[in-house]
C-alpha positions in Angstrom: 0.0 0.0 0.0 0.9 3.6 -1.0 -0.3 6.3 1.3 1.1 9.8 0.6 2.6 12.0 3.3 2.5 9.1 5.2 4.2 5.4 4.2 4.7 2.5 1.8 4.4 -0.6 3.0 5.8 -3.7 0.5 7.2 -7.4 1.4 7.0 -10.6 -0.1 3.3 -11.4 -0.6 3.3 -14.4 -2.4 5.4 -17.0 -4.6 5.2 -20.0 -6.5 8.4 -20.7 -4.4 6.8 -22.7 -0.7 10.3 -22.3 1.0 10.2 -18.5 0.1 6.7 -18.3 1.6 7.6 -20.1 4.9 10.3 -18.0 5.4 8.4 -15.0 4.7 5.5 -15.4 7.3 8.1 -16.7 9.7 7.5 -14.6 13.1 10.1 -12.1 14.1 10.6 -11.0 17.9 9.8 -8.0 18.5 13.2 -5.2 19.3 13.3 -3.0 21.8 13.3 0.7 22.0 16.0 2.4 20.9 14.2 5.9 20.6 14.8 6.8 17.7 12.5 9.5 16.0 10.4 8.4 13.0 11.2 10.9 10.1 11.7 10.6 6.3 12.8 7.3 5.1 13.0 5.4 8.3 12.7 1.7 7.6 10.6 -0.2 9.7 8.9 -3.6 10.4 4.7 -3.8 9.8 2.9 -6.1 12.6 -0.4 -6.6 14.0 0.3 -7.1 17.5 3.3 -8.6 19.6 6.1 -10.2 17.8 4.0 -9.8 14.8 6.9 -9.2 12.5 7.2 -10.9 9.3 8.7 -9.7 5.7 6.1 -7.1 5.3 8.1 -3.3 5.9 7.8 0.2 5.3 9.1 3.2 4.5 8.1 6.4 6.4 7.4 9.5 4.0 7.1 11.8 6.9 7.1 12.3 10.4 3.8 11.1 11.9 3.8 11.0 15.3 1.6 7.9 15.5 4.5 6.1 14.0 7.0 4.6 16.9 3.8 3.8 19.2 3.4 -0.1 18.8 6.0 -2.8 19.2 7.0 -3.8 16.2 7.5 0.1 15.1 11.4 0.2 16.0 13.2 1.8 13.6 16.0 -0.9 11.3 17.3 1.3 9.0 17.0 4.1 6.6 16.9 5.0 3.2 20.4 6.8 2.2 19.6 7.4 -1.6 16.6 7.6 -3.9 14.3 8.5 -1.3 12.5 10.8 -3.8 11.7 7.6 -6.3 10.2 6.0 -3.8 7.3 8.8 -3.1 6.5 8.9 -6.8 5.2 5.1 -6.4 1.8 4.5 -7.7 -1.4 5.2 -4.7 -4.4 3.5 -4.8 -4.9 5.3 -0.9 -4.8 3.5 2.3 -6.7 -0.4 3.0 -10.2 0.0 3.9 -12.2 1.5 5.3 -9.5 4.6 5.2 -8.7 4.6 1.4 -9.3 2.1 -1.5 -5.9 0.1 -1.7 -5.6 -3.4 -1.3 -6.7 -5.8 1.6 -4.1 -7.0 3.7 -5.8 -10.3 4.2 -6.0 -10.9 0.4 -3.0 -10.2 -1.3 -1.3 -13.5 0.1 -1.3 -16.8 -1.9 -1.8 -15.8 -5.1 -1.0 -12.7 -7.6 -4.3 -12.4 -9.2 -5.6 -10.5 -6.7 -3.2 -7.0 -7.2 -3.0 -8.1 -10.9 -6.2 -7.8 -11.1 -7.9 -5.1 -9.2 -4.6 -2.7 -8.7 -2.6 -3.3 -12.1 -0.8 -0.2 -11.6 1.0 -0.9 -8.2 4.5 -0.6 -8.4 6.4 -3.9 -7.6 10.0 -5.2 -6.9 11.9 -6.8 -10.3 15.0 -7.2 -8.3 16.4 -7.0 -4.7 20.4 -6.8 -3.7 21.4 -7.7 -0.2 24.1 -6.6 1.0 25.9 -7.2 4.7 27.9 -4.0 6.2 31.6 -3.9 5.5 30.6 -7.3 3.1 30.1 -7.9 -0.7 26.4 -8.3 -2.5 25.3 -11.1 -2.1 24.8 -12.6 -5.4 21.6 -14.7 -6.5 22.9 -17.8 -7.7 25.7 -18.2 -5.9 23.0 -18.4 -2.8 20.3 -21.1 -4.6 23.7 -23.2 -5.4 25.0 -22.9 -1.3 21.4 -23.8 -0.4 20.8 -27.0 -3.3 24.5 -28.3 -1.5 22.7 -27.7 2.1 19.6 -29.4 0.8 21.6 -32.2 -0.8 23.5 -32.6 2.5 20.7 -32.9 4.3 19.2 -35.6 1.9 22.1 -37.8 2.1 22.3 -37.8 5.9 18.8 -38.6 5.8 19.6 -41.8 3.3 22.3 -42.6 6.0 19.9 -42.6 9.0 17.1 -44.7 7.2 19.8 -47.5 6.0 21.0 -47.3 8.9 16.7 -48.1 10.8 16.8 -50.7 8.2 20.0 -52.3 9.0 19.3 -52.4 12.1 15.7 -54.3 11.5 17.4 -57.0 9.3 19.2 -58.5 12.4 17.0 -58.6 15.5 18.9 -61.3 16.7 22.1 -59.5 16.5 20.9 -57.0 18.3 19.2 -58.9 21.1 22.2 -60.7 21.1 24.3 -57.7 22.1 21.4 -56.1 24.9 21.9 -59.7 26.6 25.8 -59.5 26.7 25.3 -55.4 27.8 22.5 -56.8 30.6 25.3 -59.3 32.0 27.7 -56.9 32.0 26.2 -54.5 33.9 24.8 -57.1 36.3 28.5 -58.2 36.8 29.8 -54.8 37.3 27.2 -54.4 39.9 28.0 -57.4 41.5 31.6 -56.2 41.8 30.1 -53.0 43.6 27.7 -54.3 45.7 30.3 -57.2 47.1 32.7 -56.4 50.5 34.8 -59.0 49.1 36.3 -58.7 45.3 35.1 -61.8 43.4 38.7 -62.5 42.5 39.5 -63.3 46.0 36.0 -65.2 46.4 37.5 -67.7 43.6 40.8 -68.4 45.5 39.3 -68.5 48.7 37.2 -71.1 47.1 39.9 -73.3 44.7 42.2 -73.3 48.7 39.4 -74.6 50.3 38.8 -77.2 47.6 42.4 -78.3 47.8 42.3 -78.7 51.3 39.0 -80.9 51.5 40.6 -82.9 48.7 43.8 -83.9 51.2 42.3 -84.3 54.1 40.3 -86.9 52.2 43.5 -88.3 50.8 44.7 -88.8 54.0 41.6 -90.3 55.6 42.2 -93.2 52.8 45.6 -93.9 53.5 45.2 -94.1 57.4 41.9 -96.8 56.1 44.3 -98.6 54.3 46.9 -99.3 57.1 44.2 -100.5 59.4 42.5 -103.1 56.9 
């Protein structure tokens, strides 16, 4: 919408792209107050209520004082050039019931809509981001970085699922390997839970073996002499 001596608003209203339109009615949290003054060509977010920002903006062509008052009007930048192109942009007058423009509610979805019933609005053919201190980014070196992220994320995906089905092909195995993890642990609590380390358990046990088995020896040699 185009509302003289007062704002345009613009952002990305609908695509044929669904990743594009997720990311454009993503929520943003609200910022805080930084004071700042609204006044020509301050850039700010559009919301409906508390952390209501998405990727609709606008431009301020004045300074209204009503702009600043809600809180998702904080000031994130400011047009440095070309200003005066951007108040020549085509009115149709503020949404209902204050002017005639578009609907908010409707122009999401499809393009019919603006094509349609406001052929004249003035529209974005190409957009150039660029980080402070950084280079443009450049179009298609961003869809190839996010088709390798995509890809990446594919192939771990294959991974995980051959992985599942791996895993399905040999129950025993598995069950196999829970039962020797079970009598481990069960050992190693053992081990904790005893006074006496099992180690010494066994030798106690082998002496007293050896001992039984010569006082039985000897018990047969003294029945021998007798008989």
């Amino acid at each position: 919408r185009v509302v003289p001596n007062f704002l345009v608003q613009f952002g990305i209203s609908y695509s044929h792209d669904q990743d594009l339109q997720a990311l454009a009615h993503r929520s943003i949290p609200d910022d805080p107050k930084k004071g700042i003054a609204f006044a020509p060509g301050i850039i700010s977010y559009a919301g409906s209520g508390p952390n209501s920002r998405t990727s609709q903006m606008f431009i301020s062509y004045g300074s209204a004082s009503s702009l600043g008052t809600q809180l998702w009007e904080t000031p994130v930048g400011s047009v440095i050039e070309g200003l005066e192109n951007a108040k020549e942009f085509y009115s149709y007058g503020d949404m209902p019931p204050w002017g005639k423009g578009p609907v908010q509610g409707k122009i999401h979805g499809h393009p019919e809509y603006i094509e349609n019933e406001f052929p004249l609005t003035d529209k974005f053919v190409e957009c150039h981001v660029q980080r402070l201190g950084g280079k443009a980014v450049d179009p298609e070196e961003e869809r190839m970085a996010r088709e390798l992220e995509e890809a990446s994320d594919q192939r771990s995906s294959e991974h995980m699922e051959k992985q599942k089905h791996r895993d399905m092909r040999h129950p025993e195995m598995l069950k196999a390997q829970q039962e020797i993890m079970k009598e481990q642990q069960q050992q190693a609590q053992l081990q904790s839970d005893s006074p006496i380390p099992v180690s010494l358990v066994a030798v106690i046990a082998l002496a007293v073996v050896a001992v039984l088995f010569a006082l039985l020896k000897g018990k047969n040699k003294d029945t021998s002499k007798s008989s």
